[in-house]
N, C-alpha and C positions, 0 to 999 in steps of 0.2 A: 286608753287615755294615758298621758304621762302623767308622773306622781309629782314633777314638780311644775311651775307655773310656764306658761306660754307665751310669750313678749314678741310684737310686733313691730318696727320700724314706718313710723309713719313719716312718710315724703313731703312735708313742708316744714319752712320756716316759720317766722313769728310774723311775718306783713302777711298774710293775704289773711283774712279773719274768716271771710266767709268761706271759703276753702277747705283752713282749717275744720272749721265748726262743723262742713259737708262730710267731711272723710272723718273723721269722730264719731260722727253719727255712723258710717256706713260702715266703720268697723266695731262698734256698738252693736248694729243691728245682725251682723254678719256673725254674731256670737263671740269676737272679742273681750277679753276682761282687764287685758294689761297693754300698756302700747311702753315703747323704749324712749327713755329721754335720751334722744339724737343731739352727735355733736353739733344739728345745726339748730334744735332748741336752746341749745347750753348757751350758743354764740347769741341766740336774740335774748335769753336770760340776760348774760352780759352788760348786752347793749341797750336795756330796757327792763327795770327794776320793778316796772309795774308791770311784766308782762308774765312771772311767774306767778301771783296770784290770781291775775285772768285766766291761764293756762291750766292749773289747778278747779277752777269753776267751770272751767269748760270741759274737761274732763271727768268730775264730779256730777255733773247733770248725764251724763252718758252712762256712769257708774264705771269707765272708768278710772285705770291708776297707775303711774311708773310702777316697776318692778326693777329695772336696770340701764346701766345709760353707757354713752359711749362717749367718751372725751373727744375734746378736737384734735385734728390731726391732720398731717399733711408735712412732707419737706422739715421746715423749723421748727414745727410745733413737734414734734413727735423728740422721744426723752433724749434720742442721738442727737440733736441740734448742737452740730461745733461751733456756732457764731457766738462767739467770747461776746457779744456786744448784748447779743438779742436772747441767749440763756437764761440768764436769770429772769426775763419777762416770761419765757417756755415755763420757765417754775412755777410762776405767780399764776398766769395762766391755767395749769394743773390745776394747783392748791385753788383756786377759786372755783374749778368745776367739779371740785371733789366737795364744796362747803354747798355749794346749788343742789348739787345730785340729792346731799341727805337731807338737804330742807323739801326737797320732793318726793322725801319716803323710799329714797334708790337702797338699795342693800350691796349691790356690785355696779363697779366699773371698771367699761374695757378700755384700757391704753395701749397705745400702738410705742411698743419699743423703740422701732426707728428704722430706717431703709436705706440700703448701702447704695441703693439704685440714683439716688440724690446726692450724694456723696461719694462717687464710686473711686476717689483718689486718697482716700482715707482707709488707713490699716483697717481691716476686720477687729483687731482686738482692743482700738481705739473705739470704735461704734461700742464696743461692748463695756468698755471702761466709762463712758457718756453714761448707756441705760441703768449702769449699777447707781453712778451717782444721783441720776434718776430719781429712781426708787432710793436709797438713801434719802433722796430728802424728802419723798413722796409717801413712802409708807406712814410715818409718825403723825401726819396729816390724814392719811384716810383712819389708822386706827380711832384720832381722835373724833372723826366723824362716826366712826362705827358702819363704813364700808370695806369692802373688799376689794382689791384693786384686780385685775384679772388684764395679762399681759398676751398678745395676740400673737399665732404664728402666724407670719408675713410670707410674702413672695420671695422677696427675696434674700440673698445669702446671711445680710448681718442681724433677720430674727426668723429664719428657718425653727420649723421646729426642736431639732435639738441644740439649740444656743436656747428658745425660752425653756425649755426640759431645764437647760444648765440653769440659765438663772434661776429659778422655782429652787432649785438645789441647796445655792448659796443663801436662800432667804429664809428657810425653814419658818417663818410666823404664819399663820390661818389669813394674814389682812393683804397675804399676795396669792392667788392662784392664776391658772391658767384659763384663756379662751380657746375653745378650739373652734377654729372656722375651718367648716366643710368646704368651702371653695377653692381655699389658698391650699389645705393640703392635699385636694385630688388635682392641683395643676402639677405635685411634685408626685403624682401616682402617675395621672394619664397623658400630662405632657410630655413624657416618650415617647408617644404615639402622632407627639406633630412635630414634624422639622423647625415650623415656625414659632411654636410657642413661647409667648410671653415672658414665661418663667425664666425660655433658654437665656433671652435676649438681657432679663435682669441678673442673674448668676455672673453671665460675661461679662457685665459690667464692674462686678466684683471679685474681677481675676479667675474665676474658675471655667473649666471647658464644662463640665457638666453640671446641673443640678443636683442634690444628693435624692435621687428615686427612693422612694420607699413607698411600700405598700401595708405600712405597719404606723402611720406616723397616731391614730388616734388611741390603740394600744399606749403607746409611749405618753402620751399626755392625760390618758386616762386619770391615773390616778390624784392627779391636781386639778386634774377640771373642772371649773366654779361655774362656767357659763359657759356658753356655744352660740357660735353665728353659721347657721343653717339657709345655706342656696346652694343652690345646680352649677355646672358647666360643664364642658365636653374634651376640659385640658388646655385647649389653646388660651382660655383666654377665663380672664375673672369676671363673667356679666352676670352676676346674681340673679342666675333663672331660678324662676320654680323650679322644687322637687320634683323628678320626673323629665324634666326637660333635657337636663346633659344625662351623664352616665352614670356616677355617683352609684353605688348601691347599696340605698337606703337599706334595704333588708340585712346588709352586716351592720353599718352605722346607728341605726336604732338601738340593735340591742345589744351593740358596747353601749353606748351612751346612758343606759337603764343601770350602770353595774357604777360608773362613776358614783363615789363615795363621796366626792362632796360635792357635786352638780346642785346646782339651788335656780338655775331659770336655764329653758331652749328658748332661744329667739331665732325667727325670723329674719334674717337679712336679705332678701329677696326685693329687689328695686321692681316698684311695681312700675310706676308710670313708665311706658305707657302701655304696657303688657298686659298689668292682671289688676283684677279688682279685688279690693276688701275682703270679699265674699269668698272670690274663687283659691284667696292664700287661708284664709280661716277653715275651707273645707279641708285642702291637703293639708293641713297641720294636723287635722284630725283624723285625717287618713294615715298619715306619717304616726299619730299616736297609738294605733293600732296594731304597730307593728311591734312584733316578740313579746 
């Protein structure tokens, strides 16, 4: 078993009810205890004031409960967003899923720094002057909620893992750690291994000929690591298999992951639909807990 709690990504939004309430049930039933406030529940929190109370009761009849959540994200939303016009809404935005997450009991959230791949005409160390301001405005916000912010290595070049290593550096306070997601950093292990890979194609869009390879990136994030986003792939490409499905191996990455000093939740990032059921990511999680 892991010693800290096990969080799940569940795949709907806030419209479909019955849906919802199906797949709650069946990761209830499947031995679930926690599922992830997703940035795309935070978006119908949002847009729907009555919908985090229902959400809350409907998870409470299941017995379950958030543990962690993932902010929205994408292009503009994410902390690099250079649109002088549309940034200060990226803030508010933030700060309002960081004040939902702790009304729902969340202890951490992951933000996405930002990606040079949407921006590939913009200095590297402009993207990075963007995520500091970021956080700048974002941390004093989560401390007052009494969350953790946990900052994601990306695919590509402008939050590779050692730019979020740096930032964690410059930030020294407990209310910033790191995510380490298994998928994004075995594209910069095993994507050597494909001519085409995904990774290459975003790198080159931010001036480099190659990706920086390393076989050492969860080492280096180690020791800030507050959360993890845990799925498969085989290098080419980021499609959140199940464990066991690409190459990944799990048998080194468990038992670093066991040694992280401030690790407080593994989640789940594995897109089920329309691949795996409830059941079948609830078993290999505990299969996965087994391990070292």
């Amino acid at each position: 078993m892991f010693s800290v709690p096990v969080t799940f990504v569940p795949q709907f939004g806030g419209a479909d009810e019955r849906m919802r309430k199906f797949l709650l049930h069946e990761f209830a039933d499947a031995g679930a205890k926690h599922l992830v406030l997703s940035s795309e529940l935070i978006k119908a929190v949002m847009a729907d004031h009555k919908f985090a109370p229902q959400l809350e009761k409907e998870l409470a009849a299941e017995g379950l409960s958030f543990m962690d959540a993932h902010a929205p994200f994408g292009n503009i939303l994410d902390m690099n967003c250079p649109d002088p016009d549309f940034r200060p809404q990226m803030l508010l935005r933030h700060q309002l899923a960081l004040k939902i997450a702790a009304s729902l009991g969340v202890k951490t959230i992951t933000i996405h720094p930002g990606s040079s791949r949407f921006h590939p005409e913009i200095p590297l160390e402009k993207h990075w002057d963007l995520m500091r301001d970021g956080l700048d405005r974002l941390l004093p916000e989560a401390e007052r909620c009494g969350l953790t912010i946990c900052i994601e290595n990306s695919m590509s070049r402008a939050a590779a893992p050692s730019v979020v290593v740096m930032l964690k550096k410059e930030y020294p306070t407990d209310t910033l750690g790191l995510c380490y997601d298994s998928g994004h950093a075995h594209q910069l292990t095993a994507g050597r291994d494909h001519p085409d890979a995904k990774i290459r194609e975003y790198w080159r869009q931010a001036g480099s000929d190659e990706p920086e390879w390393d076989d050492h990136i969860l080492e280096k994030m180690l020791p800030q690591t507050v959360s993890c986003h845990l799925h498969d792939n085989d290098g080419s490409d980021d499609t959140h298999s199940m464990p066991g499905d690409g190459t990944i191996n799990w048998n080194k990455v468990i038992p670093l992951l066991r040694k992280a000093p401030r690790l407080q939740v593994i989640q789940s990032e594995v897109l089920m639909m329309p691949r795996y059921s409830p059941s079948r990511l609830c078993r290999k999680f505990a299969e996965l807990g087994g391990i070292g």
